[in-house]
C-alpha positions as a Markdown table, in Angstrom:
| # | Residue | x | y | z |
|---|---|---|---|---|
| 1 | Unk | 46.9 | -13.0 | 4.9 |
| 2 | Unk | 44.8 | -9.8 | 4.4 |
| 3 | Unk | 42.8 | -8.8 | 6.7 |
| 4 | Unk | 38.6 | -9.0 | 5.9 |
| 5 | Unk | 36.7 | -7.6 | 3.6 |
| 6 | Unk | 34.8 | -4.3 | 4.8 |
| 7 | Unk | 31.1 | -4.9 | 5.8 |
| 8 | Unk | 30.8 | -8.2 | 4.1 |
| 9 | Unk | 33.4 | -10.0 | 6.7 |
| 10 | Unk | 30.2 | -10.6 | 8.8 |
| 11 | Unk | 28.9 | -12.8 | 6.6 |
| 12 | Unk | 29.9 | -16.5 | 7.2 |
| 13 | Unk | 28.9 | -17.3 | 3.3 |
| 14 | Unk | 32.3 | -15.3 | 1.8 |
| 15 | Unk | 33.8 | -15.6 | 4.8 |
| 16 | Unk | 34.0 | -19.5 | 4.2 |
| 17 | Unk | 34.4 | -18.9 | 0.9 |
| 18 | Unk | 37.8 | -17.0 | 1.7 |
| 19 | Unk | 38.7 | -20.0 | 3.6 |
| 20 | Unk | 38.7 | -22.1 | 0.9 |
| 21 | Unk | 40.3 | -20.1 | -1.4 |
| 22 | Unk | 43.3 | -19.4 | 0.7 |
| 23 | Unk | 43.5 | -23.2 | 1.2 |
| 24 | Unk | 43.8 | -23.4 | -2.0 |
| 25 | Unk | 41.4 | -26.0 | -2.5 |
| 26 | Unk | 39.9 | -24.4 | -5.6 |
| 27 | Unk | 43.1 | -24.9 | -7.2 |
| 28 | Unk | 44.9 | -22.2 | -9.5 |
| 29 | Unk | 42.2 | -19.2 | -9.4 |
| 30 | Unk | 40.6 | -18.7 | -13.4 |
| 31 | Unk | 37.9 | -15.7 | -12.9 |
| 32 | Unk | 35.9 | -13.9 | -10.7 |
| 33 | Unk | 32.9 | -12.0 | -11.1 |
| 34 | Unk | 31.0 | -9.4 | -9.4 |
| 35 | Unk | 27.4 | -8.0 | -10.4 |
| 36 | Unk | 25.4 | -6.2 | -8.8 |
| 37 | Unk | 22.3 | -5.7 | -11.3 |
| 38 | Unk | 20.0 | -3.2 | -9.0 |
| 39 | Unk | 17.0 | -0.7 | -9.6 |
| 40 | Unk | 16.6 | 2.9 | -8.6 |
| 41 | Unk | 13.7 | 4.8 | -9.5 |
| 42 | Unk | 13.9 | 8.4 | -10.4 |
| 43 | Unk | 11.9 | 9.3 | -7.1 |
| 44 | Unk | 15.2 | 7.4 | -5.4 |
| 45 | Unk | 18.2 | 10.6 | -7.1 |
| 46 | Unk | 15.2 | 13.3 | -7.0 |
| 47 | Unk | 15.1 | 12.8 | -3.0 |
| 48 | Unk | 18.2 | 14.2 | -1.8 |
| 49 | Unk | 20.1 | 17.0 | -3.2 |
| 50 | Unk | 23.6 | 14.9 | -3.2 |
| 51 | Unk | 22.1 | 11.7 | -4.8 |
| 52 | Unk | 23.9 | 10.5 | -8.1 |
| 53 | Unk | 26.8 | 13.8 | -7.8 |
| 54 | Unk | 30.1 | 13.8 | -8.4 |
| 55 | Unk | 30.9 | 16.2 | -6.0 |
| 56 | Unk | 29.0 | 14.8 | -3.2 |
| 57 | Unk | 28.3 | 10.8 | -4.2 |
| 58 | Unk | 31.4 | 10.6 | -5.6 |
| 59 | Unk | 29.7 | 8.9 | -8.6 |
| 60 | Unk | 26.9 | 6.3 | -9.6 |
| 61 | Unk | 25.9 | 2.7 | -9.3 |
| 62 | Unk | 29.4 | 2.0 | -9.1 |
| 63 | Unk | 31.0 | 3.3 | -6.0 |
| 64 | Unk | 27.5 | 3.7 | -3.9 |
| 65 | Unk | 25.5 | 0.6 | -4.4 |
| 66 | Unk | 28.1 | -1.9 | -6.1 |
| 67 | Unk | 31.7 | -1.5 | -4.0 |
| 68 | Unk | 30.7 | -3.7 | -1.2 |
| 69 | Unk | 31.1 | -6.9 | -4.2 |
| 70 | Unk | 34.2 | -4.7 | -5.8 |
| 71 | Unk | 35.6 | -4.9 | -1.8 |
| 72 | Unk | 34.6 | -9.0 | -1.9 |
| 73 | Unk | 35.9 | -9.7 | -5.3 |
| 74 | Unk | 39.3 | -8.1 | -4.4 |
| 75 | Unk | 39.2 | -9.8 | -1.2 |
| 76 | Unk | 39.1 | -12.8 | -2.7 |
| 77 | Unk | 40.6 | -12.9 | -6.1 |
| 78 | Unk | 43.1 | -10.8 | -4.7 |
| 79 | Unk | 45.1 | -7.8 | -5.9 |
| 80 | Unk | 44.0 | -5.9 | -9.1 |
| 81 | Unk | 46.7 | -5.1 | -11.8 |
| 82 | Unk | 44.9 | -3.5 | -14.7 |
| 83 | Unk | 41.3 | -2.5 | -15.4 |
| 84 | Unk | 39.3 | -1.7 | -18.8 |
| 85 | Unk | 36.2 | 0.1 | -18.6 |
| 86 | Unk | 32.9 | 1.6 | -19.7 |
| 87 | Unk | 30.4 | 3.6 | -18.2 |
| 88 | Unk | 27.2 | 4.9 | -18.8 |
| 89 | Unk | 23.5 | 6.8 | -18.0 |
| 90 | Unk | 21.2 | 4.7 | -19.9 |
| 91 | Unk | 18.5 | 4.5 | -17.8 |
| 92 | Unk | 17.8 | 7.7 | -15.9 |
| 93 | Unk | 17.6 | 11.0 | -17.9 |
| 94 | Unk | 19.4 | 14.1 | -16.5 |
| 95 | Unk | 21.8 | 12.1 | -14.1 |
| 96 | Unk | 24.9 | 13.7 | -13.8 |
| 97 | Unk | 26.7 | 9.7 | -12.8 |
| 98 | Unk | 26.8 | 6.4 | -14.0 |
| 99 | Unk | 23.9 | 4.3 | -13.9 |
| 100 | Unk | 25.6 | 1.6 | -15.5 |
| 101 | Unk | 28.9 | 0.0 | -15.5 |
| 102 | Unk | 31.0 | -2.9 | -17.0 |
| 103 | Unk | 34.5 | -3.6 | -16.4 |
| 104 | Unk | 37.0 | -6.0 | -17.2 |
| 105 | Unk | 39.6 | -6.7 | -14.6 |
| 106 | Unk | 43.5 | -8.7 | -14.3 |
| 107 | Unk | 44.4 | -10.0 | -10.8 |
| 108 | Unk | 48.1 | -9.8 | -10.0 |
| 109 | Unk | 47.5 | -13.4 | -9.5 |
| 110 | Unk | 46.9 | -13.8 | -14.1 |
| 111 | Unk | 43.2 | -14.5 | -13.3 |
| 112 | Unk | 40.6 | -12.5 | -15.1 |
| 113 | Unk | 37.3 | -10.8 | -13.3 |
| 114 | Unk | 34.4 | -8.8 | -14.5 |
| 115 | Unk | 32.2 | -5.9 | -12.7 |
| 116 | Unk | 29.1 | -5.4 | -13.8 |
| 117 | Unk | 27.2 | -2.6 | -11.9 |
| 118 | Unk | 23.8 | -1.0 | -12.5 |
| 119 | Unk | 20.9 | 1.3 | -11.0 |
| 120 | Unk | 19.2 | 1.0 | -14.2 |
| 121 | Unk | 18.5 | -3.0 | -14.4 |
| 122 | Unk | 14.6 | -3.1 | -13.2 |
| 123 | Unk | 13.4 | -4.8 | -11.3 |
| 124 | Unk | 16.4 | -5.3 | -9.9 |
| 125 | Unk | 18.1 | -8.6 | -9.1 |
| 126 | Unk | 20.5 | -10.2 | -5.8 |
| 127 | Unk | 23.9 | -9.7 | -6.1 |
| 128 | Unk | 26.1 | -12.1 | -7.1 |
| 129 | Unk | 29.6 | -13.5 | -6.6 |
| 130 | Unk | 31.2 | -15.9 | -8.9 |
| 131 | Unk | 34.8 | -18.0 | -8.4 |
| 132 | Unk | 36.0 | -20.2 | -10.8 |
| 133 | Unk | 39.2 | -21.7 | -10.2 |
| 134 | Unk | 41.2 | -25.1 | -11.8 |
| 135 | Unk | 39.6 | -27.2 | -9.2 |
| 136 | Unk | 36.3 | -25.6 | -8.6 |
| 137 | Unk | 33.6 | -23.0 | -8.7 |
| 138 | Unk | 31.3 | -21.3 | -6.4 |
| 139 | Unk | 28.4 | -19.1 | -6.5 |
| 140 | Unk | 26.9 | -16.7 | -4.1 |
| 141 | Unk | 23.8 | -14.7 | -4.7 |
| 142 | Unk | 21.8 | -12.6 | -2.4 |
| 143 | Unk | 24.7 | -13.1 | 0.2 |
| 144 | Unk | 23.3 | -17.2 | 0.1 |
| 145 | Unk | 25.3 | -20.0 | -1.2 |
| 146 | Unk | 23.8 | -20.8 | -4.5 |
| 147 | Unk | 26.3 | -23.7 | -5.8 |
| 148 | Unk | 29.1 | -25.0 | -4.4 |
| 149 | Unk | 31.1 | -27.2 | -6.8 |
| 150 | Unk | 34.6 | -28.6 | -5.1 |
| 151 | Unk | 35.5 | -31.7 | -5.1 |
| 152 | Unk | 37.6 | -31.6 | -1.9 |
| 153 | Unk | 34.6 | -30.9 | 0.0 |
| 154 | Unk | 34.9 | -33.4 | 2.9 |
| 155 | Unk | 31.3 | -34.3 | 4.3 |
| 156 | Unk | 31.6 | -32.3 | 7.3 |
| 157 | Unk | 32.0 | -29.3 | 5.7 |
| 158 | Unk | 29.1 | -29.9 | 2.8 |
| 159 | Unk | 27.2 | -29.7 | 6.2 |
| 160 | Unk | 28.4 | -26.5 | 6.9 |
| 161 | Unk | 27.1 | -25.1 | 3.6 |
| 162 | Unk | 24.2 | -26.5 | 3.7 |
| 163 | Unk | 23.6 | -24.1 | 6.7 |
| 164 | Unk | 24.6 | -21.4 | 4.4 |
| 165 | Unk | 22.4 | -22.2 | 1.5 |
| 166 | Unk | 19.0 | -20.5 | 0.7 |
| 167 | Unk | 17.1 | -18.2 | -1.5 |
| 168 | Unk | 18.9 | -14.9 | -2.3 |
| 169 | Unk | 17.6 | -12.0 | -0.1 |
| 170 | Unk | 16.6 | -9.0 | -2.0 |
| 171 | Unk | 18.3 | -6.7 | 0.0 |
| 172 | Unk | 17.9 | -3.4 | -1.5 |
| 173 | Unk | 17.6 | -4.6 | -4.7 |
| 174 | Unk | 14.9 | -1.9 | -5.6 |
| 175 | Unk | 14.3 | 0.0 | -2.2 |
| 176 | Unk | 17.6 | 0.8 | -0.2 |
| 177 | Unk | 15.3 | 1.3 | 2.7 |
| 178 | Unk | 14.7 | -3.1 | 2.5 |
| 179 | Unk | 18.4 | -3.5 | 2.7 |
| 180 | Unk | 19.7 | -5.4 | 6.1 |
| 181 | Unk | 21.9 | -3.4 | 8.8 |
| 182 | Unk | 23.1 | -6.0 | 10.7 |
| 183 | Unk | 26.5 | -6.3 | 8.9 |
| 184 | Unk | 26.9 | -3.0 | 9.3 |
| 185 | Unk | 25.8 | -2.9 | 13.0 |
| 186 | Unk | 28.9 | -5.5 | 13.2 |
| 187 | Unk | 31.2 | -3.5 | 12.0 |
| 188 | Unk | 30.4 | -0.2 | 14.5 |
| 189 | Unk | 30.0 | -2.9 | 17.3 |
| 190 | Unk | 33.6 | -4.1 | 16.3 |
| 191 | Unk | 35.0 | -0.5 | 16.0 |
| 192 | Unk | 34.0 | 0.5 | 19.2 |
| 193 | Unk | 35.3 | -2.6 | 21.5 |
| 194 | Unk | 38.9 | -1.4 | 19.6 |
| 195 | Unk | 38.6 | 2.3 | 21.3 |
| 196 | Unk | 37.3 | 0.2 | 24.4 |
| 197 | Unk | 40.0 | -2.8 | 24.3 |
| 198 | Unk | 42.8 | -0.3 | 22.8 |
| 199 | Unk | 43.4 | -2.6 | 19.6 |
| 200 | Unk | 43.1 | -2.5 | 15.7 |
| 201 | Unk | 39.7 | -2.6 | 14.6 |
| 202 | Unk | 39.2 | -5.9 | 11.9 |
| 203 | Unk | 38.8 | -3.6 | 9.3 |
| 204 | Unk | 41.1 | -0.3 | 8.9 |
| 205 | Unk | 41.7 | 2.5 | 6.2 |
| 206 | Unk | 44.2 | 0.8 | 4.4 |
| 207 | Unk | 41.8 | -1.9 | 4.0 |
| 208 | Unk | 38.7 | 0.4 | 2.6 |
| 209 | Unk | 41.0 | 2.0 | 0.4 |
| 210 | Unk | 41.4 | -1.3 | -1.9 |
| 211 | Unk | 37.8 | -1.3 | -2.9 |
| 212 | Unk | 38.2 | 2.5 | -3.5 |
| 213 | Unk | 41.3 | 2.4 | -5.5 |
| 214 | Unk | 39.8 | -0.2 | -8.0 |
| 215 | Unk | 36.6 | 2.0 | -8.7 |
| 216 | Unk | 38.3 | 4.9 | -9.0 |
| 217 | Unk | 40.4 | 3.0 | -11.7 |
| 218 | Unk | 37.0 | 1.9 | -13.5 |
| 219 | Unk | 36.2 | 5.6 | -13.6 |
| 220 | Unk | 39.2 | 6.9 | -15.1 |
| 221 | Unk | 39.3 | 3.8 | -17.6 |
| 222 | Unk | 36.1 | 4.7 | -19.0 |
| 223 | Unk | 36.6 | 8.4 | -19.4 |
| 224 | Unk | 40.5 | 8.0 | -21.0 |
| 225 | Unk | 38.8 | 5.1 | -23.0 |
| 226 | Unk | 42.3 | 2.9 | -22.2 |
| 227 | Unk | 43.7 | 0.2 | -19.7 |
| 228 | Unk | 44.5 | 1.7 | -16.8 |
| 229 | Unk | 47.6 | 0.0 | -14.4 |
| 230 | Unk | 47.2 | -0.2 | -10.9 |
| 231 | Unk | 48.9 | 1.1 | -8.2 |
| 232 | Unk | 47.1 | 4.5 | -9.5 |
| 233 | Unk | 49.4 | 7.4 | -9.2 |
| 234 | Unk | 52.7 | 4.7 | -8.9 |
| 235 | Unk | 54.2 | 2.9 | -6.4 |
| 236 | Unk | 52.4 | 5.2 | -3.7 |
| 237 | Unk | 49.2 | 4.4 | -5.1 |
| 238 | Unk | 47.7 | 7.8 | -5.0 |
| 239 | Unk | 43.9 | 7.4 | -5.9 |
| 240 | Unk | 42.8 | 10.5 | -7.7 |
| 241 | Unk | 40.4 | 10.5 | -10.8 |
| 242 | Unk | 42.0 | 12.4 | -13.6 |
């Protein structure tokens, strides 16, 4: 079983949602989608030197505001054989990164998955998570339940949801400065009892490199214009944009 999802772990909406997908009570897993469909004003790149850089960002919409759902989507779905690509600055004039993506994605697993990132989508909209498998389908938006569509779901559990169900929290959406910190406040909180208890942290490196690997993937797909294979680099899966 892998181990949880970076950040996002500490939220009990995918966490049950992982639950049930390793159960296997969504059946056969079909697609999964990840979008995060945000806004960033020029004032938001003009106000730090290192904003939308290659050398310093790393890149765009992609890799800073979108691979928390990559991370999820992985989590879930699972492993990530081969990517297909575009990217773009359609919105934001002068930017040296993306500040729009789309990518097409096939698990290990045969399902199919999409990514669809953006800075340039105003006013900006919650994330979303989508899971279709042979047996069922759920939603998540704004880190809230939105649908839920299983027919295993015993009664006890469609209790359980129902905690998890609500509107979709903006989070960012237009104004990083809105976005919550208590997940990530988990995570540091979590770190540091491993120095203090001498054990593994939930989340290690090998972990955070998964999310990593599959935008790095997007990147290089888009600028070579062609499927790229994962592992990159081979069976040592060397991440390095080419």
């Amino acid at each position: 079983m892998q181990k949880p999802v970076v950040v996002d772990m500490f939220m009990p909406a995918y966490r049950h949602l992982h639950e049930v997908v390793e159960e296997g009570r969504l059946g056969r897993l079909i697609l999964g989608d990840a979008c995060v469909k945000w806004y960033r004003p020029p004032t938001y790149y003009a106000s730090a030197a290192w904003r939308g850089t290659w050398e310093l960002d790393g890149g765009g919409a992609l890799i800073n505001q979108s691979i928390h759902m990559v991370d999820l989507l992985q989590w879930i779905m699972g492993p990530v054989e081969a990517v297909s690509a575009f990217t773009d600055t359609l919105a934001h004039e002068g930017l040296e990164v993306e500040d729009t993506a789309v990518a097409v994605l096939r698990f290990r697993s045969g399902a199919l998955g999409t990514i669809e990132a953006g800075t340039s989508v105003y006013p900006g909209f919650p994330r979303r998570l989508e899971i279709h498998g042979e047996r069922g389908s759920v939603l998540i938006e704004g880190d809230r339940i939105r649908a839920w569509e299983a027919p295993s779901t015993s009664e006890e559990e469609r209790q359980r949801i129902a905690t998890l169900v609500g509107p979709p929290a903006e989070s960012g959406v237009a104004d990083p400065r809105l976005a919550t910190f208590v997940d990530h406040q988990a995570q540091l909180e979590d770190f540091l009892l491993a120095i203090e208890h001498g054990r593994e942290p939930l989340v290690d490196g090998e972990e955070g490199r998964k999310s990593l690997e599959i935008v790095l993937a997007v990147y290089q797909s888009a600028r070579a214009q062609r499927i790229i294979p994962l592992p990159l680099g081979g069976e040592s899966g060397s991440a390095r944009v080419v």
